[in-house]
N, CA, C and O atoms as a GROMACS GRO file, in nm:
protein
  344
    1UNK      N    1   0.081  -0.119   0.000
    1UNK     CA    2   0.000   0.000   0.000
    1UNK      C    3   0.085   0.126   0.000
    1UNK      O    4   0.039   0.240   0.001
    2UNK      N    5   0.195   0.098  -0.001
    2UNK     CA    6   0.302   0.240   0.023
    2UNK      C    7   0.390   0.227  -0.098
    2UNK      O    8   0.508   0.261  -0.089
    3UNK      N    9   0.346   0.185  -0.198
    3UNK     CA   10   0.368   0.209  -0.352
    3UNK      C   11   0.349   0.353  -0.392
    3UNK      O   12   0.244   0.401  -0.348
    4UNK      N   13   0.430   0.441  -0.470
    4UNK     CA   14   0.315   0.544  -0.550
    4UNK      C   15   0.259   0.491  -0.656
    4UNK      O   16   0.187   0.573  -0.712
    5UNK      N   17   0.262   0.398  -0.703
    5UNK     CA   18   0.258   0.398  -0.839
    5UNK      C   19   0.114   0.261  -0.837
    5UNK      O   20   0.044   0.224  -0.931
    6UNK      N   21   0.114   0.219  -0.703
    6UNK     CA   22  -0.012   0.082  -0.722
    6UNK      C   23  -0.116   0.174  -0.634
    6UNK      O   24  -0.078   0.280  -0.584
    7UNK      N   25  -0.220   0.137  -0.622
    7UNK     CA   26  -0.381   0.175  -0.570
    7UNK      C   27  -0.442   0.074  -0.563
    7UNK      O   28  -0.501   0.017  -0.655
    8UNK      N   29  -0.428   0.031  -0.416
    8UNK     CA   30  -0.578  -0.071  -0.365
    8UNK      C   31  -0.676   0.026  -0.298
    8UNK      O   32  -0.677   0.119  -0.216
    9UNK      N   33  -0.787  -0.070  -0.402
    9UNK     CA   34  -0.899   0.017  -0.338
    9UNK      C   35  -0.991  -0.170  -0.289
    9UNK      O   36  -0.966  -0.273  -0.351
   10UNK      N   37  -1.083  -0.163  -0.176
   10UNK     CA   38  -1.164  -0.278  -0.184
   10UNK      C   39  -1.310  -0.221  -0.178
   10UNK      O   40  -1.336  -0.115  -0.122
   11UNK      N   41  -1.382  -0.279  -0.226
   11UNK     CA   42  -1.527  -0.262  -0.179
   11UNK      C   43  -1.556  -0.363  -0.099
   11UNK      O   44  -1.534  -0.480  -0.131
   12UNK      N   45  -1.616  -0.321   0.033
   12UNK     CA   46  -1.670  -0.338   0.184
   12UNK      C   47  -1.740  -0.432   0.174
   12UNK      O   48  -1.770  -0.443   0.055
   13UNK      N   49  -1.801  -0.536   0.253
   13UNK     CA   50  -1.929  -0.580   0.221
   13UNK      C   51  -2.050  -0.529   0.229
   13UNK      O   52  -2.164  -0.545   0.185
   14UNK      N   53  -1.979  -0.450   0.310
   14UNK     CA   54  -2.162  -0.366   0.357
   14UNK      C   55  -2.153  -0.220   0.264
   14UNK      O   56  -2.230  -0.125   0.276
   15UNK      N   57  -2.090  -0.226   0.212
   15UNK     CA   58  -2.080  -0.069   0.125
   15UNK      C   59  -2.202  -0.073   0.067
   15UNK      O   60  -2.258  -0.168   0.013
   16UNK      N   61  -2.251   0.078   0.088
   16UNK     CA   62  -2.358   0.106  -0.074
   16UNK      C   63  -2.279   0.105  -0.232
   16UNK      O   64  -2.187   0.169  -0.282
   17UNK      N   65  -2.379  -0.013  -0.279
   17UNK     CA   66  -2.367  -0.027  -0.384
   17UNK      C   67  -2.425   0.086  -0.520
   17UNK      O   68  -2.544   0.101  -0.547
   18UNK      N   69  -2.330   0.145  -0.581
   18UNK     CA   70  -2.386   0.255  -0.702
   18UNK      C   71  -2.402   0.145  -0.769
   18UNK      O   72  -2.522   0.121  -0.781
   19UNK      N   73  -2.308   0.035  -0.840
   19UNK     CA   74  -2.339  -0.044  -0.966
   19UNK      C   75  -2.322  -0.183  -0.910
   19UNK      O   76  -2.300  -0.198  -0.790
   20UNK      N   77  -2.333  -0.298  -1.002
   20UNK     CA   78  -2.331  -0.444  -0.942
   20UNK      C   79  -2.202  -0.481  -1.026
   20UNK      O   80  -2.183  -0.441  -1.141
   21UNK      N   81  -2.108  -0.568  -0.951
   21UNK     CA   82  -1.982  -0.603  -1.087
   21UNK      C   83  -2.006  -0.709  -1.124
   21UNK      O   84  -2.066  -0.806  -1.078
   22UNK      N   85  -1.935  -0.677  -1.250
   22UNK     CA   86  -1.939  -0.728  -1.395
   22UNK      C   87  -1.856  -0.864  -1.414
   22UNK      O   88  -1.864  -0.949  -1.325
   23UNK      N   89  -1.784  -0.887  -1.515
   23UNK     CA   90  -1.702  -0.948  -1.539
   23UNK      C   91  -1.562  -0.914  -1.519
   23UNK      O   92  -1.526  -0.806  -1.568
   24UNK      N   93  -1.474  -0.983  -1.458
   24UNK     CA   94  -1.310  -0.892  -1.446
   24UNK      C   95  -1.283  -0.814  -1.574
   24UNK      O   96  -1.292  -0.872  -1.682
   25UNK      N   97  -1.239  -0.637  -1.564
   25UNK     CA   98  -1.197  -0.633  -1.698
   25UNK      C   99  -1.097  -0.546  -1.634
   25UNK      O  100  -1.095  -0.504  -1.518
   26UNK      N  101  -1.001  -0.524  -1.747
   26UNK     CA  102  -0.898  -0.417  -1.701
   26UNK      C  103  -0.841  -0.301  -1.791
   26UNK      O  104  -0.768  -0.328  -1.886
   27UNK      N  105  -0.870  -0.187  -1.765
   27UNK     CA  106  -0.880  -0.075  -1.854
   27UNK      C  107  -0.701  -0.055  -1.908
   27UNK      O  108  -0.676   0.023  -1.816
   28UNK      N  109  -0.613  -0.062  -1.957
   28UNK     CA  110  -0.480  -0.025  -1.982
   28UNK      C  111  -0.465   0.156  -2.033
   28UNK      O  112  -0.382   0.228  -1.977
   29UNK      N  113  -0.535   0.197  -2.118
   29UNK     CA  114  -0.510   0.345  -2.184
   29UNK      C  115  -0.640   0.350  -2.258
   29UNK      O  116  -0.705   0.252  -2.296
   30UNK      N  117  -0.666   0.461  -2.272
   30UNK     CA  118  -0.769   0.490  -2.359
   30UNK      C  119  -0.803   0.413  -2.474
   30UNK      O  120  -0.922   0.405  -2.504
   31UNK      N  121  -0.691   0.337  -2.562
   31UNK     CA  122  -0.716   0.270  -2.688
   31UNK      C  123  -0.739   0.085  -2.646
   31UNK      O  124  -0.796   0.008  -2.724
   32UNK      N  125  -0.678   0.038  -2.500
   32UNK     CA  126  -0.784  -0.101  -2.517
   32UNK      C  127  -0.786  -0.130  -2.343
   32UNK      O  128  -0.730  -0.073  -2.250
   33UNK      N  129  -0.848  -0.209  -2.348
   33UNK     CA  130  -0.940  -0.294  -2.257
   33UNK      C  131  -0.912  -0.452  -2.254
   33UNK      O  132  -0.883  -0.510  -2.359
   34UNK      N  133  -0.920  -0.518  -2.139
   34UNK     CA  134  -0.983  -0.649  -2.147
   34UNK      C  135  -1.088  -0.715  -2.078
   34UNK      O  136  -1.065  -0.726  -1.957
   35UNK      N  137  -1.187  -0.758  -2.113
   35UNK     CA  138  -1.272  -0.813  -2.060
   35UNK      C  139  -1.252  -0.985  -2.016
   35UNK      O  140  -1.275  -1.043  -2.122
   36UNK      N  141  -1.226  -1.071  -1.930
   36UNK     CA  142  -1.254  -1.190  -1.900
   36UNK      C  143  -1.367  -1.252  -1.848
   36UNK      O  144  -1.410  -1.246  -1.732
   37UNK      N  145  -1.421  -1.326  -1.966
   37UNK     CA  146  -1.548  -1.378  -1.963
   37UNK      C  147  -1.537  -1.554  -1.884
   37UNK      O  148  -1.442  -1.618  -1.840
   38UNK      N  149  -1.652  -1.576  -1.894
   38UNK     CA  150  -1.652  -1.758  -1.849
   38UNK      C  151  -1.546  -1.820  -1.936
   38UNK      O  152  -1.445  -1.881  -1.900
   39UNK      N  153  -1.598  -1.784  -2.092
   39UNK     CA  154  -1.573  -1.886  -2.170
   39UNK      C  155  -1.438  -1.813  -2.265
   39UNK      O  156  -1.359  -1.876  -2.334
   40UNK      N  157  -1.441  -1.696  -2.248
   40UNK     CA  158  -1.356  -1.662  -2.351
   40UNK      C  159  -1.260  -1.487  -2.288
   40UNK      O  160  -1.342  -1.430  -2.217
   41UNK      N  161  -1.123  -1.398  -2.296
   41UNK     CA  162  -1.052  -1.295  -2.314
   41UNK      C  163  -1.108  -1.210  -2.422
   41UNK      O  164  -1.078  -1.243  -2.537
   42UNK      N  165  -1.186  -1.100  -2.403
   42UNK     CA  166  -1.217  -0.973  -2.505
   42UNK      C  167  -1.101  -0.878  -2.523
   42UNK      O  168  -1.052  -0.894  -2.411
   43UNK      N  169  -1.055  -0.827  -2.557
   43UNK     CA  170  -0.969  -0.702  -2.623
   43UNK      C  171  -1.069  -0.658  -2.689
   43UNK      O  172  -1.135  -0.710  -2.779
   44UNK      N  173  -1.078  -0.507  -2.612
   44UNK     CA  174  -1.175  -0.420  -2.687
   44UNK      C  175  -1.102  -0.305  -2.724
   44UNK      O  176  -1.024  -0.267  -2.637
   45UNK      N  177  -1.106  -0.233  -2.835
   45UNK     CA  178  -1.036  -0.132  -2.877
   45UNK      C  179  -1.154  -0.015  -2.940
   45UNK      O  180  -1.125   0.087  -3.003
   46UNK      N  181  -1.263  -0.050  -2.912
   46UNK     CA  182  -1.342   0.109  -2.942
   46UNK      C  183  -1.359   0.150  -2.847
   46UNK      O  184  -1.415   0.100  -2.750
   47UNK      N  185  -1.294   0.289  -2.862
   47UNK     CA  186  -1.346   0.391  -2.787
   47UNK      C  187  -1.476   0.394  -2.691
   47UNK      O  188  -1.463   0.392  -2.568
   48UNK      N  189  -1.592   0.399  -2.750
   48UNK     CA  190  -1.713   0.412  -2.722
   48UNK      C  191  -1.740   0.260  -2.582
   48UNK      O  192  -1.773   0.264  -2.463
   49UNK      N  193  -1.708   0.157  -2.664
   49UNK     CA  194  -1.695   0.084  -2.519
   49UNK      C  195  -1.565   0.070  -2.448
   49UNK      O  196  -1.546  -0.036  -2.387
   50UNK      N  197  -1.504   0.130  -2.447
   50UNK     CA  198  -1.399   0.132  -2.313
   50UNK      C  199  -1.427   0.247  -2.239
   50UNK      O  200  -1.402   0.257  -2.119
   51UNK      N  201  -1.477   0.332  -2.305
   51UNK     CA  202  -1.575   0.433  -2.211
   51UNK      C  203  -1.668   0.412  -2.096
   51UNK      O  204  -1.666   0.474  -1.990
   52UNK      N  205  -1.775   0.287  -2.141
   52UNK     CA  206  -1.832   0.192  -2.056
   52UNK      C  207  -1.759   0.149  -1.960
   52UNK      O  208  -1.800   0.167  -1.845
   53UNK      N  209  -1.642   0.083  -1.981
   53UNK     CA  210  -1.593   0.030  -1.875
   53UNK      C  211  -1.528   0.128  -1.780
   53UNK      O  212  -1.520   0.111  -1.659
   54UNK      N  213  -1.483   0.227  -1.843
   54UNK     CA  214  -1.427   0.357  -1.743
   54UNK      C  215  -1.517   0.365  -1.651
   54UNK      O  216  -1.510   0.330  -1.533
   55UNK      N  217  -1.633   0.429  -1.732
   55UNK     CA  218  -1.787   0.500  -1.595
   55UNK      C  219  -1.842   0.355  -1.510
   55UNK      O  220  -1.922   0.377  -1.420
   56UNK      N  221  -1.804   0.214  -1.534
   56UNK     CA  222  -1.866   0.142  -1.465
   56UNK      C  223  -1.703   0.106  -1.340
   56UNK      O  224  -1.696   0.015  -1.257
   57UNK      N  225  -1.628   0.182  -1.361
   57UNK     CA  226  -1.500   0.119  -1.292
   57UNK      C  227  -1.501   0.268  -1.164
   57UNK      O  228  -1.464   0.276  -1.047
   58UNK      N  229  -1.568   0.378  -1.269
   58UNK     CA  230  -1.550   0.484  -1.139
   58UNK      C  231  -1.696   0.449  -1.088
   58UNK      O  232  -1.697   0.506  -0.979
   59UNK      N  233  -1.811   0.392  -1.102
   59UNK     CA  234  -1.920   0.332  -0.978
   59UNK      C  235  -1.896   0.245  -0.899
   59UNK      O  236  -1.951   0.217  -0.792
   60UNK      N  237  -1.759   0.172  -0.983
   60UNK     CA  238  -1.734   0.075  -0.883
   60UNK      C  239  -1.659   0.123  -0.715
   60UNK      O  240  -1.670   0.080  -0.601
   61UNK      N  241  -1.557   0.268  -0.800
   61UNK     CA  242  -1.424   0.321  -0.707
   61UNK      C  243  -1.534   0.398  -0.634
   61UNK      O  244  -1.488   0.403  -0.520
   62UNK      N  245  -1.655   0.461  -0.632
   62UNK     CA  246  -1.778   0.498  -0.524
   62UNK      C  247  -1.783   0.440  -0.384
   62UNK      O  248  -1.782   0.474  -0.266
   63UNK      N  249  -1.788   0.325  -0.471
   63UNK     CA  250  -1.831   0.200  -0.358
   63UNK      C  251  -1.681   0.168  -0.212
   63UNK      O  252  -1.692   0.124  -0.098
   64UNK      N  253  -1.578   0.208  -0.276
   64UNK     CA  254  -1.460   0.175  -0.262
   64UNK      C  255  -1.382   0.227  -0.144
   64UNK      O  256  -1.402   0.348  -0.131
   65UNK      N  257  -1.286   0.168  -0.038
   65UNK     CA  258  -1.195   0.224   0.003
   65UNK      C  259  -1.036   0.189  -0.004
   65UNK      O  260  -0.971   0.097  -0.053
   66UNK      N  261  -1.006   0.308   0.070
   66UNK     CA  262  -0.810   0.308   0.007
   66UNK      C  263  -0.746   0.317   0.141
   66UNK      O  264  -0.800   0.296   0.249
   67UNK      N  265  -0.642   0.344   0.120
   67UNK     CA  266  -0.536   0.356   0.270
   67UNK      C  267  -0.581   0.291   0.400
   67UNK      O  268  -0.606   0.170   0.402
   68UNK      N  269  -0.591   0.357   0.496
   68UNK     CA  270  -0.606   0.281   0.630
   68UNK      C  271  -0.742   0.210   0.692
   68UNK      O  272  -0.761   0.140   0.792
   69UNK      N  273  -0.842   0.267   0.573
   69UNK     CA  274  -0.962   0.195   0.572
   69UNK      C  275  -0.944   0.053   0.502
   69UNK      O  276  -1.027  -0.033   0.532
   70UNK      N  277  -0.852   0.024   0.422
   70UNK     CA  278  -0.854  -0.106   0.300
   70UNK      C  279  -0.810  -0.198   0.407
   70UNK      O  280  -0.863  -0.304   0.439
   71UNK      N  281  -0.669  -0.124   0.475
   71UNK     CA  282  -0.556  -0.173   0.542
   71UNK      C  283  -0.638  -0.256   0.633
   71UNK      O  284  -0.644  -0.378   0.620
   72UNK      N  285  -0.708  -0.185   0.735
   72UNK     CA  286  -0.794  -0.223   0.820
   72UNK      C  287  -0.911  -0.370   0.792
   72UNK      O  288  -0.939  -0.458   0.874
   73UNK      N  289  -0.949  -0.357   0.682
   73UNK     CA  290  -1.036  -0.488   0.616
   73UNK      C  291  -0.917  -0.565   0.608
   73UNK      O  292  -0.904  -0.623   0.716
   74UNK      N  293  -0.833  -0.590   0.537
   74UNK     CA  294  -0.737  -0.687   0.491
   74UNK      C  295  -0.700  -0.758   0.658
   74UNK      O  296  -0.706  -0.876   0.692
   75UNK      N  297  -0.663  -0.642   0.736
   75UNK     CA  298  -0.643  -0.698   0.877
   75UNK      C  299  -0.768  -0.788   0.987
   75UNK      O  300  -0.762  -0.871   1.077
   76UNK      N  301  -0.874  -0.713   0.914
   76UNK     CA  302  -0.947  -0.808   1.021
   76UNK      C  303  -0.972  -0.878   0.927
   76UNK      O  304  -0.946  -0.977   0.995
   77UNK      N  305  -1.014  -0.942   0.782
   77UNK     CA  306  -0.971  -1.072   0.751
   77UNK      C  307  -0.913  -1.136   0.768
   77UNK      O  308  -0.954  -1.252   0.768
   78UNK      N  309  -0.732  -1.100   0.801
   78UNK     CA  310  -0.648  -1.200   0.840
   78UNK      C  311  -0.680  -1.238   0.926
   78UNK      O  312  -0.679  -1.361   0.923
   79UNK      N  313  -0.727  -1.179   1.058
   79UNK     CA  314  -0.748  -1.225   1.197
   79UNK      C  315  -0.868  -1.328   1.230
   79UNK      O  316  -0.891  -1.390   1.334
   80UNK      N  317  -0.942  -1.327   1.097
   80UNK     CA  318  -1.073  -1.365   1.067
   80UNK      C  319  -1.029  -1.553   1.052
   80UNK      O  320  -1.107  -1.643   1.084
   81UNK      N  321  -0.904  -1.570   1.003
   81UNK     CA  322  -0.837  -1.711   0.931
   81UNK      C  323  -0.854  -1.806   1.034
   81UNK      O  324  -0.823  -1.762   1.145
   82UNK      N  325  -0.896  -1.932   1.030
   82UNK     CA  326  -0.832  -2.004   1.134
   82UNK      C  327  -0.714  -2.026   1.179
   82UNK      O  328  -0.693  -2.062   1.295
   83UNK      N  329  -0.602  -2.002   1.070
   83UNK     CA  330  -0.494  -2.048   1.081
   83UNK      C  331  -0.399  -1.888   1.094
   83UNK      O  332  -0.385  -1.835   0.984
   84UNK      N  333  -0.359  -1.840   1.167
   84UNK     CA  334  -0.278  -1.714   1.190
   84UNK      C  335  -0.188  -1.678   1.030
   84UNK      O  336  -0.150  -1.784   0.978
   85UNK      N  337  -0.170  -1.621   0.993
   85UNK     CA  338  -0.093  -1.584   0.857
   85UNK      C  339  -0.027  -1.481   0.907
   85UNK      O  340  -0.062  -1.377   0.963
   86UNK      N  341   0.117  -1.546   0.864
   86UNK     CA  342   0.262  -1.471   0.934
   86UNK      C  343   0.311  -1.368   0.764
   86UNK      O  344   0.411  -1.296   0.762
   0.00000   0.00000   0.00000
């Protein structure tokens, strides 16, 4: 988490939900996208839908927290384990 260059964000369980998620996709630059489906890897390169996935990735980052709020979930999950994780 003390990267500059990475950003965890998690959504909560109990967070208000703006949108419902989708399929894993991952935005790279304005010109492509990937979508991972059940059955098959999309590479999308229009504009118009990687746009989609932008505005559905910032409803997702709504929902979302960062720094000592994330930190904090990740920790009481661990503590959550049966088994202690060193």
């Amino acid at each position: 988490m003390s990267l500059q260059r990475v950003s965890l964000a998690i959504i909560p369980a109990a967070a208000e939900r703006h949108t419902t998620p989708t399929a894993g996709f991952w935005i790279f630059d304005e010109e492509t996208a990937q979508v991972e489906t059940v059955s098959a890897e999309l590479t999308i390169t229009q504009y118009r839908e990687i746009a989609l996935y932008a505005r559905k990735f910032a409803l997702l980052a709504r929902s979302a927290v960062t720094g000592s709020a994330a930190r904090a979930l990740i920790t009481q999950a661990m503590a959550s384990l049966p088994v202690p994780v060193t």
